[in-house]
C-alpha positions as CSV (number, residue, x, y, z in Angstrom):
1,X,7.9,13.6,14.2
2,X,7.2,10.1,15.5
3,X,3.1,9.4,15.3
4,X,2.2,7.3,17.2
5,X,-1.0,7.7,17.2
6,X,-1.4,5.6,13.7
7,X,-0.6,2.4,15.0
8,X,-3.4,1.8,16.8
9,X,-5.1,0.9,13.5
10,X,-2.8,-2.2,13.2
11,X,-4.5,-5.3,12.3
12,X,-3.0,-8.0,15.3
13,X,-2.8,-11.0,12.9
14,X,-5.7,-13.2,12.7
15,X,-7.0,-13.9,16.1
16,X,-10.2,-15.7,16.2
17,X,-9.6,-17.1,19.9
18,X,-8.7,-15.1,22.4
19,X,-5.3,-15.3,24.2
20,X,-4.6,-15.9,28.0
21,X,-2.6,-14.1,29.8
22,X,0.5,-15.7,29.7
23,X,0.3,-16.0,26.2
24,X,-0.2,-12.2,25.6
25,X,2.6,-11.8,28.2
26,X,5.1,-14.4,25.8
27,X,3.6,-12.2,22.5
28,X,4.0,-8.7,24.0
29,X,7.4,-9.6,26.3
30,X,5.6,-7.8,28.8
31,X,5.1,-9.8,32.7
32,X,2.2,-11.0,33.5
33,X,2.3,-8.3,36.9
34,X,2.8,-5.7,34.3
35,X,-0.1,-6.2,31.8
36,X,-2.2,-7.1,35.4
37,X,-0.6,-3.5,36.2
38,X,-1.5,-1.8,33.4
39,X,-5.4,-3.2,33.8
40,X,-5.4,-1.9,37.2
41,X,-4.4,1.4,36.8
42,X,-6.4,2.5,34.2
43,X,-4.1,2.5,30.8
44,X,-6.2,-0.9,29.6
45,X,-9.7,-1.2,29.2
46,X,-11.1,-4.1,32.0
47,X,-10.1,-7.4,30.3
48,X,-12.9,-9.7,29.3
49,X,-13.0,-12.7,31.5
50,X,-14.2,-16.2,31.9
51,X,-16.5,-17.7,33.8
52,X,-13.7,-18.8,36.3
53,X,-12.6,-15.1,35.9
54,X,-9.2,-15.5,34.0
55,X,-8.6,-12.5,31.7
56,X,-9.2,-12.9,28.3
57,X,-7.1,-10.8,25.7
58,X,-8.8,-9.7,22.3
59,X,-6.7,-8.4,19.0
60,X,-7.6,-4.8,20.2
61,X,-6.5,-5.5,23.6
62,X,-3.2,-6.6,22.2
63,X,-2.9,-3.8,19.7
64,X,-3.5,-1.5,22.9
65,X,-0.4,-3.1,24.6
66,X,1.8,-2.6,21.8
67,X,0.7,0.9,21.6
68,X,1.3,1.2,25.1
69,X,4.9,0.0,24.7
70,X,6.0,2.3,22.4
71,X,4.6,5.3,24.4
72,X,7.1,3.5,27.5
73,X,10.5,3.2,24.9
74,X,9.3,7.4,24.5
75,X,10.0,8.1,28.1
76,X,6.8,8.8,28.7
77,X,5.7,8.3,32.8
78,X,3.5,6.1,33.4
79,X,1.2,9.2,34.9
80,X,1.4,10.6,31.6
81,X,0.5,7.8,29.7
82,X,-2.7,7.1,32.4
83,X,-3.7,10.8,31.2
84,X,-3.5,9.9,27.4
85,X,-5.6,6.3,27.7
86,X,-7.8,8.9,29.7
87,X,-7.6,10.8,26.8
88,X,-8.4,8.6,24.7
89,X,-11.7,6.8,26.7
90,X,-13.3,10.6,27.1
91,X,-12.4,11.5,23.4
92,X,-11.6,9.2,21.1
93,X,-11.9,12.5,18.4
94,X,-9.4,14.4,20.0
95,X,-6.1,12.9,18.2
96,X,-4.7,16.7,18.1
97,X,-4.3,16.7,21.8
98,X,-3.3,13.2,22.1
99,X,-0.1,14.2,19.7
100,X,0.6,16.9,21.7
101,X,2.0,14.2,24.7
């Protein structure tokens, strides 16, 4: 059985500044509409932001990405995976019923 679920403890390097967009978008190999995509909809925490309100990506935002990526090469729908970052923001305890997706 693949778990997942262990990766999220993944330490993203050493990150002291935070990355921009496009430079999560170069690290991840995700677009820049998908990452903006994936904020919008509810599978990524809101993104800190700058004064002049361009997104600011942390090592945990990053290592939520990733995650996110591997539950996409699963199969998993994107509805599906917006029910397990759900999941996850109402219980972060409940690992059980996150494996069970």
């Amino acid at each position: 059985m693949l778990d997942l679920e262990c990766t999220l403890g993944f330490k993203v390097g050493s990150m002291d500044n935070k990355l921009t967009i496009q430079q999560v978008s170069e690290r991840t190999g995700l677009s820049v509409y998908t990452l903006r995509y994936y904020e919008r909809n509810g599978l990524l925490e809101p993104v800190t932001r700058t004064a002049n309100g361009h997104r600011r990506y942390s090592a945990l935002d990053i290592a939520r990405i990733e995650f996110l990526s591997k539950l996409r090469r699963t199969g998993m729908p994107i509805r599906q995976m917006q029910e397990y970052a759900a999941l996850m923001r109402q219980k972060p305890e409940a690992i059980e019923e996150r494996r069970q997706f």
